[in-house]
N, C-alpha and C positions, 0 to 999 in steps of 0.2 A: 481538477481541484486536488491541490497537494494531500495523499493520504486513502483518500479513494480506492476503490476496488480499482488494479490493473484492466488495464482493458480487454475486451475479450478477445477470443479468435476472429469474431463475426459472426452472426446467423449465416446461414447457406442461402441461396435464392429460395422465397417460398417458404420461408422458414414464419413462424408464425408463434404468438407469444402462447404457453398451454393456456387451454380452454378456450380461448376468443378465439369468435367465431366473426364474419366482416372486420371492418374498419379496419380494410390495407392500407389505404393513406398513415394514419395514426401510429397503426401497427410497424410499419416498414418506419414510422421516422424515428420510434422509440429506440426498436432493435438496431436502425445504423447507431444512435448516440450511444448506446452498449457497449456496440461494436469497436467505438472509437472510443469509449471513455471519456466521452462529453455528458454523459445525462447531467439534466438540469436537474440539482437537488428539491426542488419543488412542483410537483407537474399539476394543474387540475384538470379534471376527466370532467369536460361538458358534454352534457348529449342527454335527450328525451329519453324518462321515464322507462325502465326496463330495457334497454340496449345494452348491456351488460358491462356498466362501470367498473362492479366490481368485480366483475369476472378479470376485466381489463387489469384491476389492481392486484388480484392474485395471481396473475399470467405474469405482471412487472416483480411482483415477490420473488416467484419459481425464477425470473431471469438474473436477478440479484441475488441469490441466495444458492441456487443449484453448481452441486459440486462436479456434476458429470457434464452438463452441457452450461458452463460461466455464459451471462450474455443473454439467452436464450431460453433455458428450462427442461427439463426433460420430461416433465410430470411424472414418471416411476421412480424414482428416486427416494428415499425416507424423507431426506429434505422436502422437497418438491410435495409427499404426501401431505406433509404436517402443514405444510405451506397453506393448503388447499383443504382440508378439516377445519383450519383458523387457529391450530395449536402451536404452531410456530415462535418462539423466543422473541426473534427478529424481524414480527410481523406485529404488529401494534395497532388495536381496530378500535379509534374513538368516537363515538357516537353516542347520541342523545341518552341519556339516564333518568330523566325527569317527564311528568307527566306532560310540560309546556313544549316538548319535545324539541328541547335546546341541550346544547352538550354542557355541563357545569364547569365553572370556574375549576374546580378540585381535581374534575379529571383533566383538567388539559395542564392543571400545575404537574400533577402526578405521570401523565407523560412527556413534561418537561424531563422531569425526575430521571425517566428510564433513560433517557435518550442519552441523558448527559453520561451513562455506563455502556451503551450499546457498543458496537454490536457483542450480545450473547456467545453467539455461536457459533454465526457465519463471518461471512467478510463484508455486509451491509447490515441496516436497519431501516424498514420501510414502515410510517407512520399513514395509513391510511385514515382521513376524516372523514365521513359518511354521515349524514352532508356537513360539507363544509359549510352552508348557509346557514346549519346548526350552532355555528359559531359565533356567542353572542358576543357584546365588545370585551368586557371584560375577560372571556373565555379566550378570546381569539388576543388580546393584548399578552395572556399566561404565556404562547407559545409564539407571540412576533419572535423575541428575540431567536431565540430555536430557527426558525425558517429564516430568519434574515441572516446571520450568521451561524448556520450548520456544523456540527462535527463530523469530518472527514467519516464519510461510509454513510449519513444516514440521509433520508431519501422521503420526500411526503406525497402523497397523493393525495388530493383535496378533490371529493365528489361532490358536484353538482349541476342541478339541473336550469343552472339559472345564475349566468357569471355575473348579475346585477346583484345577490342576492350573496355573493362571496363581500366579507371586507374586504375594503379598497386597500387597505396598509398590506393586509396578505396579498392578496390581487395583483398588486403592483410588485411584487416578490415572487410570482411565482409565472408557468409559463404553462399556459391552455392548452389540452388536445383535446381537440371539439372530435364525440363519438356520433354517426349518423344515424339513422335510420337503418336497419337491416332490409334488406332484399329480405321478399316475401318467402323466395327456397330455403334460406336460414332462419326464417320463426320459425318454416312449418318444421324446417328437419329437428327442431327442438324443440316445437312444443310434440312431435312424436315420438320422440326420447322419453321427455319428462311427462307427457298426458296420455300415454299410448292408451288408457282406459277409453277417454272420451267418446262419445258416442261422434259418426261420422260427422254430422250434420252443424254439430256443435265444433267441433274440430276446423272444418272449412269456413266455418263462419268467425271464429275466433281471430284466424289467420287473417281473412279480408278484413274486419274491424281495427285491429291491432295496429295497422297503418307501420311497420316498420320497428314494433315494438315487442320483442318478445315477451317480457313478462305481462306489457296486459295481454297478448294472446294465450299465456298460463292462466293467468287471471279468468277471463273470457271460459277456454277450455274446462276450466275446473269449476266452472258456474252454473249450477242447472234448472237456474233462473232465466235462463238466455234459451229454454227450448219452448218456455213458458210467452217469455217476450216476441220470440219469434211466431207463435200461432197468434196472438193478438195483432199482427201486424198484417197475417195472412188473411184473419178474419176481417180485419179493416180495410184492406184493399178489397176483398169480396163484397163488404156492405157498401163502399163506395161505390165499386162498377152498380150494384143493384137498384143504389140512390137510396132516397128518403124513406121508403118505409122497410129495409131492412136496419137504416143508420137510428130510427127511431123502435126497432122492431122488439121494445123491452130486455127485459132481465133473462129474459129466456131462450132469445135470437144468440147465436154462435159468436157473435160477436161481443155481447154484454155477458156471454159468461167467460167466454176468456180473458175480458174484462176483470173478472170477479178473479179468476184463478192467478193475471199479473200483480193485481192490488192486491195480493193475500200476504201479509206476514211472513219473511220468509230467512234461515241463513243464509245469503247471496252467496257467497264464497265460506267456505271452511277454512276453520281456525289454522286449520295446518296446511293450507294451501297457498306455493310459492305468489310472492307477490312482483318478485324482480325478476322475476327466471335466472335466479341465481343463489346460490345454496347459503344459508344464517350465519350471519358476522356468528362470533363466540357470547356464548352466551344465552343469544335468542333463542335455541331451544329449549333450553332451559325454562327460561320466564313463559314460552306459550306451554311446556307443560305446567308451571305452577298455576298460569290462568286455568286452563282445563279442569286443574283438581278444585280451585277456586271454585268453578261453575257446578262443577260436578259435587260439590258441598254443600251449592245452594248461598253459597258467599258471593257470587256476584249478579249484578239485577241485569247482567246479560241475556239472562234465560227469562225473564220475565217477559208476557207476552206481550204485544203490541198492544195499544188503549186504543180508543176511538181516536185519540188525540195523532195517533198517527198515523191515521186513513190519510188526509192530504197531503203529507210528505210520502206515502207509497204511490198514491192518486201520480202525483207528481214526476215521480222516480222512474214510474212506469209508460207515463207519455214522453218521458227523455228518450226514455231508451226505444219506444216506439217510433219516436221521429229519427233518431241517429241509424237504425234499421233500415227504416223506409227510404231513406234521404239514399244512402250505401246501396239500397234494391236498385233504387231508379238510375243512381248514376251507374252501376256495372252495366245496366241495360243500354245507357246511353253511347260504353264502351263498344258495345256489342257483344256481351258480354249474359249469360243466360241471369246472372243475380244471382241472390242467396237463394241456397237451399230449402225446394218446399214449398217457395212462394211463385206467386203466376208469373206466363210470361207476360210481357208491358203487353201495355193497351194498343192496339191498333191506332197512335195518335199521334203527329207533326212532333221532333222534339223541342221543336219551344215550347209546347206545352208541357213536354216533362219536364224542362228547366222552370216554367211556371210552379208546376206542382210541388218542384223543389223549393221556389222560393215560400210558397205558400208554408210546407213543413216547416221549413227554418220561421217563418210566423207565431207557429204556432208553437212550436217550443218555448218563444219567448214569450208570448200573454200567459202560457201555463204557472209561470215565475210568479206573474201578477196577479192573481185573479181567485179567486178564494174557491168556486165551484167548479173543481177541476172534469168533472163529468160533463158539465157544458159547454167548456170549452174546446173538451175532445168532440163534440156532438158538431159545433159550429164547423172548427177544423175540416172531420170529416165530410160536411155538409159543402164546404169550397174545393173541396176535392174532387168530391163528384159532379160540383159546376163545371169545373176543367174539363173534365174528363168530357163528359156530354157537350159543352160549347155553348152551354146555357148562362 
């Protein structure tokens, strides 16, 4: 495109965008368009929940904007830092401002605005939307013309997790790289970066649930609800092998107090803990400290404690996460695989019947949705589990 950054030298083989970590496919077809001076002024970055979108769109930043390595980035660089803090001129981060968690009309007029002076500093202007699916019609009509007809140098990045969920007017305007699933060695090497605290058990366990996702393995890691979840699921598999009068054995059996200590009231994750495994557009730190001081004033009914009225949505919350455990046990067993952490080895028993047992779980997940006495339908559940198990 007439006006555009010259093209660069090339990345070298291996070369990879800063920060991103997998998605070679992605990665390698960005940096050849760099390399030639083809990038498509519109990219959007699809790919499941914490895979690092926007790690991916500040890596494209550092590569558009970096003065030492054009193309590619060098991450030390001033440019490259500021890039990468979110204080950058010619980095542009539009996202949701409203409680309806939609981007407003005003900002996307207002980064019409900028765009139409850009670039600041550099020799481009990247306009990253987070999400773009935050894009309502009218919001997203502010900045059609902008993406349909671009001024030389500037460059969008549309995040989402759901190309259904993009306008078709933009959609049709711009051009997808679909981000996958990470290899399990790359959540763990960062959520042990980012979680080094976590306790081990939490750690491995985080990694196996996360299914190719690093920030919920942050998520997961930084949760100490999930050491809580895991005994209640250890104890349920023990009351099952025991059968009926442990699964009925009261308030005071190891299994109904673990019971008691999952369903308890609790902050799952902390206010300041990563949700994307990926460091706060601008701005966000900011807002989670004013909420903080918010709470910490007694201005928000955050801290107010749980009522009776939300025993069944805990009830609930805690048989989810007890079957998604239990389901994850049985199939690493089925791998061959020893399972999560802590818990027994399988049952001396034909695997069709742990795929039974699986189907049973996934069961029982679902009537919990429906069913108003969440405690008896954990009781029932447990009670066709240990059917299986024995061959009764």
């Amino acid at each position: 495109m007439a006006g555009d950054p010259p093209p660069s030298p090339g990345a070298e083989p291996g070369s990879r965008l800063v920060g991103v970590l997998g998605h070679a496919q992605a990665q390698a077809a960005v940096l050849r368009a760099l390399g030639r001076g083809q990038l498509h002024h519109a990219l959007v970055l699809v790919g499941p929940r914490g895979v690092g979108k926007a790690t991916f769109a500040r890596g494209l930043g550092c590569a558009l904007l970096c003065p030492q390595r054009p193309g590619v980035g060098c991450g030390a660089c001033p440019t490259c830092q500021r890039v990468l803090a979110g204080n950058h001129p010619d980095v542009d981060w539009l996202v949701p401002d409203s409680k309806a968690g939609l981007i407003s009309v005003d900002a996307a007029r207002a980064c019409h605005v900028r765009q139409t002076h850009a670039p600041y500093e550099g020799r481009a202007y990247l306009v990253v939307v987070d999400p773009a699916d935050a894009l309502g019609e009218a919001a997203g009509n502010a900045l059609l013309k902008t993406i349909e007809e671009p001024r030389p140098g500037v460059h969008f990045a549309l995040l989402t997790t759901n190309l259904q969920g993009v306008l078709p007017t933009i959609l049709s305007r711009s051009l997808p790289v679909r981000l996958g699933r990470l290899d399990d060695d790359i959540v763990r090497s960062i959520v042990d970066a980012r979680a080094a605290d976590a306790p081990p058990e939490r750690f491995d366990m985080a990694v196996l649930l996360a299914e190719g996702s690093a920030g919920v393995a942050l998520e997961l890691a930084s949760d100490p609800s999930l050491a809580r979840s895991l005994e209640l699921v250890k104890q349920a598999i023990a009351a099952v092998r025991a059968g009926p009068p442990a699964i009925f054995g009261g308030d005071n059996h190891p299994l109904w107090q673990a019971w008691s200590v999952a369903t308890a009231p609790s902050e799952a994750v902390p206010e300041d803990s990563p949700a994307e495994a990926e460091p706060e557009v601008p701005g966000a730190r900011k807002k989670k400290a004013a909420k903080k001081a918010a709470k910490a004033a007694g201005g928000d009914d955050g801290d107010k404690p749980a009522s009776k009225k939300d025993a069944p949505a805990l009830q609930r919350a805690a048989v989810r996460r007890l079957v998604e455990l239990w389901i994850l046990h049985v199939r690493e067993q089925l791998r061959g695989r020893p399972g999560l952490p802590g818990l027994p080895p399988p049952p001396a028993v034909a695997p069709g019947t742990m795929v039974a047992a699986i189907t049973a779980l996934q069961r029982l997940g679902a009537r919990v949705e429906r069913m108003g006495n969440v405690r008896l339908m954990l009781e029932q559940g447990l009670l066709e589990q240990s059917a299986l198990l024995s061959g009764t």
